[in-house]
VEXDREN-884136 format. One record per residue: residue number from 1; z, x, y of N, C-alpha, C in turn; residue in one letter. Coordinates in steps of 0.02 Angstrom, whole numbers, plus 32768, in hexadecimal, padded with zeros to 4 digits. Example, Ala and Ser with C-alpha at 12.3 -4.5 7.8 and 13.67 -1.06 7.14 Angstrom:
VEXDREN-884136
n: 1	n.w: 8186	n.u: 8294	n.v: 7EE4	ca.w: 8186	ca.u: 8267	ca.v: 7F1F	c.w: 8186	c.u: 8294	c.v: 7F5B	res: A
n: 2	n.w: 8162	n.u: 8282	n.v: 7F90	ca.w: 8165	ca.u: 82AC	ca.v: 7FCB	c.w: 818A	c.u: 8285	c.v: 8002	res: S
***
This chain:
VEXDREN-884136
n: 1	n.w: 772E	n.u: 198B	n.v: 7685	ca.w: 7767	ca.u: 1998	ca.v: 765A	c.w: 7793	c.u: 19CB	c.v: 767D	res: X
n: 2	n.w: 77C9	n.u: 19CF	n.v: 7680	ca.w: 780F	ca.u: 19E6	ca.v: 769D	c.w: 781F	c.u: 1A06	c.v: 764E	res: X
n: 3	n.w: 7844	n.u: 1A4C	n.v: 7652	ca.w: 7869	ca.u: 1A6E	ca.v: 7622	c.w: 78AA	c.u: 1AA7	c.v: 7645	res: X
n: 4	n.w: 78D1	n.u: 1AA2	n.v: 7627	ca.w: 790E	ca.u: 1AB2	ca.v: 764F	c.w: 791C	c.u: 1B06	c.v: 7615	res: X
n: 5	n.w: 7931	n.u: 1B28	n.v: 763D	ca.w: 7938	ca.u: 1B66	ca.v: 7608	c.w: 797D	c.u: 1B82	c.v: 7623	res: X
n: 6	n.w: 7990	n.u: 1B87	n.v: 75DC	ca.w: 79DB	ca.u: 1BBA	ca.v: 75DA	c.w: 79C7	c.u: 1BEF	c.v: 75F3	res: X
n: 7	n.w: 79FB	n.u: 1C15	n.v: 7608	ca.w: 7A05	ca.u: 1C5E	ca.v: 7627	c.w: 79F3	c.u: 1C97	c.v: 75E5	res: X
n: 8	n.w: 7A04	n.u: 1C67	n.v: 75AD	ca.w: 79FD	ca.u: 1CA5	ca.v: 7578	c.w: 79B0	c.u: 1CB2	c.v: 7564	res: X
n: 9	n.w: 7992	n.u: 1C6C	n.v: 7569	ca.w: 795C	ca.u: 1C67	ca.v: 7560	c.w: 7909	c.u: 1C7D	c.v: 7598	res: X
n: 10	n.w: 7933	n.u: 1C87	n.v: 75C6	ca.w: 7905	ca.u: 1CB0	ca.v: 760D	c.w: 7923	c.u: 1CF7	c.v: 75FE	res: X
n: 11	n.w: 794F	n.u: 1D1B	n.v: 75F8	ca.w: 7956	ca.u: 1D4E	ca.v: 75E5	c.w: 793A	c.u: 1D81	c.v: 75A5	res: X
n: 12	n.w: 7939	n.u: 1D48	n.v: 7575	ca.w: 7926	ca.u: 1D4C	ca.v: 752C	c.w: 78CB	c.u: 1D62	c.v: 7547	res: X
n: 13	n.w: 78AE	n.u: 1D33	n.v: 7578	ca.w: 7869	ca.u: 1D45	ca.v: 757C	c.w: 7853	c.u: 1D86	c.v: 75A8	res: X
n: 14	n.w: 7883	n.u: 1D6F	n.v: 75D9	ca.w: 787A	ca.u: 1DCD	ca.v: 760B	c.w: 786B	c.u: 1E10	c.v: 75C0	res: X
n: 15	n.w: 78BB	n.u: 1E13	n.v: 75A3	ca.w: 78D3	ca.u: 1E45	ca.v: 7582	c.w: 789C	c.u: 1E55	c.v: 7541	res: X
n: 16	n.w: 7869	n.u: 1E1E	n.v: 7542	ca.w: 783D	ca.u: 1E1E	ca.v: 74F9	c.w: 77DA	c.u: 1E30	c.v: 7520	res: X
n: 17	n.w: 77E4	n.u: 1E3B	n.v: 756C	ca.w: 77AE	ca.u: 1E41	ca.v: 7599	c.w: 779A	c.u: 1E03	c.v: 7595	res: X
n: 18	n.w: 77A0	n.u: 1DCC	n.v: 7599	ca.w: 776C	ca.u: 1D8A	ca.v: 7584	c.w: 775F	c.u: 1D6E	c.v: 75C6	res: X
n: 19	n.w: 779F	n.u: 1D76	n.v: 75EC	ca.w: 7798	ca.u: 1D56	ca.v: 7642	c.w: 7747	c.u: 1D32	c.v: 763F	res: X
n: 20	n.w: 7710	n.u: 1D6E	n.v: 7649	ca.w: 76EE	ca.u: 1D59	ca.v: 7664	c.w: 76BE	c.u: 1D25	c.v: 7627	res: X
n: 21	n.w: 76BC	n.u: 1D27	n.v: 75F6	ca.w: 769E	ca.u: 1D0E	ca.v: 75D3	c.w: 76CB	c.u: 1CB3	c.v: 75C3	res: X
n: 22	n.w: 76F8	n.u: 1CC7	n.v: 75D7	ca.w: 7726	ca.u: 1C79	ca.v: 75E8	c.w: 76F8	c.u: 1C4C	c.v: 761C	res: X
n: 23	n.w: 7718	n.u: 1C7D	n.v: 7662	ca.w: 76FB	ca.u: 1C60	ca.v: 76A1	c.w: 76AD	c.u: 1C49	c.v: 7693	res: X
n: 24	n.w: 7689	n.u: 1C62	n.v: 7672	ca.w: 763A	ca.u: 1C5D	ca.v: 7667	c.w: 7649	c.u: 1C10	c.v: 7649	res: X
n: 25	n.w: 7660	n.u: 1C2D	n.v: 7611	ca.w: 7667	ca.u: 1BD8	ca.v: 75F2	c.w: 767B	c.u: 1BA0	c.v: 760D	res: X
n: 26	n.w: 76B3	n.u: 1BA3	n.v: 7638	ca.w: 76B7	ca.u: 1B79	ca.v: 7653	c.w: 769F	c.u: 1B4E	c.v: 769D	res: X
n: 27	n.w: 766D	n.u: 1B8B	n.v: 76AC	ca.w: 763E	ca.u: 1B6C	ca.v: 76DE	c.w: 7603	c.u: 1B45	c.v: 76C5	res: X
n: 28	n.w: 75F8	n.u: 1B70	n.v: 7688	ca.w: 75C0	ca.u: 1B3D	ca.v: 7658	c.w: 75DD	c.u: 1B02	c.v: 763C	res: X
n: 29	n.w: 7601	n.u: 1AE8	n.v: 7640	ca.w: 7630	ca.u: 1AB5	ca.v: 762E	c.w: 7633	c.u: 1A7B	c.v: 765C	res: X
n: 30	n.w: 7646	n.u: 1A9F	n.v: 7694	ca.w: 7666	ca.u: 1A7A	ca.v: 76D1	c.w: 76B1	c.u: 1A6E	c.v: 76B0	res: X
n: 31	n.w: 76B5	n.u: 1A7F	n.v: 769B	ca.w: 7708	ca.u: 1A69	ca.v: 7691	c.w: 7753	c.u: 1AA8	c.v: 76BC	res: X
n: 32	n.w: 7769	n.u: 1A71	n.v: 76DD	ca.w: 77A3	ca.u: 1A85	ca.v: 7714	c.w: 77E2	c.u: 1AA0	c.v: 7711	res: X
n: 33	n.w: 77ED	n.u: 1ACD	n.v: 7710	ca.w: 783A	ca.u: 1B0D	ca.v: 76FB	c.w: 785B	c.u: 1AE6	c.v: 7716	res: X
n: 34	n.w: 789D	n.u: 1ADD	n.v: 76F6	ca.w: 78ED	ca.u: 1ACE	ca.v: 7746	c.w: 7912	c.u: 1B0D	c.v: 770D	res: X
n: 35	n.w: 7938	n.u: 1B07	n.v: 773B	ca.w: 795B	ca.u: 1B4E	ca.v: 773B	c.w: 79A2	c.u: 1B1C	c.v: 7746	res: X
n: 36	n.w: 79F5	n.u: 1B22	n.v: 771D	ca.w: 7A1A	ca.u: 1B0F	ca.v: 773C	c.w: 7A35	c.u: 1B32	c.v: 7772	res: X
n: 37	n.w: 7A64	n.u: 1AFF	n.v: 778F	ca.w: 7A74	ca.u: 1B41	ca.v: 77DD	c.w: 7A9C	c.u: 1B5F	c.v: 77C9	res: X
n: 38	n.w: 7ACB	n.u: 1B5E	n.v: 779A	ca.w: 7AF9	ca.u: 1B96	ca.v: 7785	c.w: 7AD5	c.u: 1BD2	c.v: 7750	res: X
n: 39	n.w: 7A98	n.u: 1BCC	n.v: 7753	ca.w: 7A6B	ca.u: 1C10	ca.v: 7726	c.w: 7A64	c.u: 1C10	c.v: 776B	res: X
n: 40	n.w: 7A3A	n.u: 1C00	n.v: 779E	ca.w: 7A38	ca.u: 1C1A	ca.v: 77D7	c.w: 7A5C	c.u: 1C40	c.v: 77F6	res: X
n: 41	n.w: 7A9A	n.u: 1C2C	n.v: 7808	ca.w: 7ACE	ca.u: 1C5C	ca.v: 7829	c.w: 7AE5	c.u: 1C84	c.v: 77F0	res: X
n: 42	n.w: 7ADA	n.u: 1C9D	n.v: 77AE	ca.w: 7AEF	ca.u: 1CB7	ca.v: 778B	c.w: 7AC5	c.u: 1CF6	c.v: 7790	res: X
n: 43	n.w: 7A74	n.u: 1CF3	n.v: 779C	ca.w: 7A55	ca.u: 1D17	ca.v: 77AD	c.w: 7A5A	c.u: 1D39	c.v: 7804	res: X
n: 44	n.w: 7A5F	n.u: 1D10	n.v: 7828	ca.w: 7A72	ca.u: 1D2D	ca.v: 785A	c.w: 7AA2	c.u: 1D58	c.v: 7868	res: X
n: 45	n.w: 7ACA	n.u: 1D53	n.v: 782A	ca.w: 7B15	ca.u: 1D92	ca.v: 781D	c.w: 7B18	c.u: 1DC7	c.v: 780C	res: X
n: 46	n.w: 7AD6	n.u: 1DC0	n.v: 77E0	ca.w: 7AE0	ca.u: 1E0C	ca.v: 77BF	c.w: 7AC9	c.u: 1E33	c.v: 77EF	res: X
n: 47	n.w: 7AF5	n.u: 1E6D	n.v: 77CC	ca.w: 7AF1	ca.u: 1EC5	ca.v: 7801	c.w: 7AA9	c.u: 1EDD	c.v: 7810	res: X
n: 48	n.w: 7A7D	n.u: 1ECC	n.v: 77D3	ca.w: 7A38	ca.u: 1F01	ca.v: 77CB	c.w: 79FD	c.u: 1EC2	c.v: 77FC	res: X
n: 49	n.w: 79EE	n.u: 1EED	n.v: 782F	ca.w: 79AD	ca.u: 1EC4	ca.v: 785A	c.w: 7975	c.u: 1ECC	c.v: 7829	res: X
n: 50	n.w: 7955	n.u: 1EEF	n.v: 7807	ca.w: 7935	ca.u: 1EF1	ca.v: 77D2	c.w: 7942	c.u: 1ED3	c.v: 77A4	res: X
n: 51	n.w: 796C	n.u: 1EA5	n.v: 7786	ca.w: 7976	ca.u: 1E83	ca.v: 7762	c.w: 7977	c.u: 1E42	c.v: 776B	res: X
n: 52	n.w: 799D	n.u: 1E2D	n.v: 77AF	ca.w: 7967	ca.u: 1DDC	ca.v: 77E0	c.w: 7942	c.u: 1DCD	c.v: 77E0	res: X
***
């Protein structure tokens, strides 16, 4: 399974600590992140390297 996530919604999990309890899940899953490329280069923009 493939799931595609908004920018608000990868942010929404950083900002709530869940990151890692996501990533867990979704290795127990097997199911495959895409990222669009414009969240991509949107992240590659911002100012804060700590926040990439």
């Amino acid at each position: 399974m493939r799931v595609m996530l908004d920018t608000n919604l990868r942010s929404y999990l950083g900002d709530a600590g869940m990151v890692r309890t996501f990533d867990a899940e979704v290795t127990r899953r097997s199911i495959r992140v895409m990222m669009a490329p414009s969240t991509l280069v949107e992240v590659l923009g911002h100012p804060k390297l700590d926040v990439r």
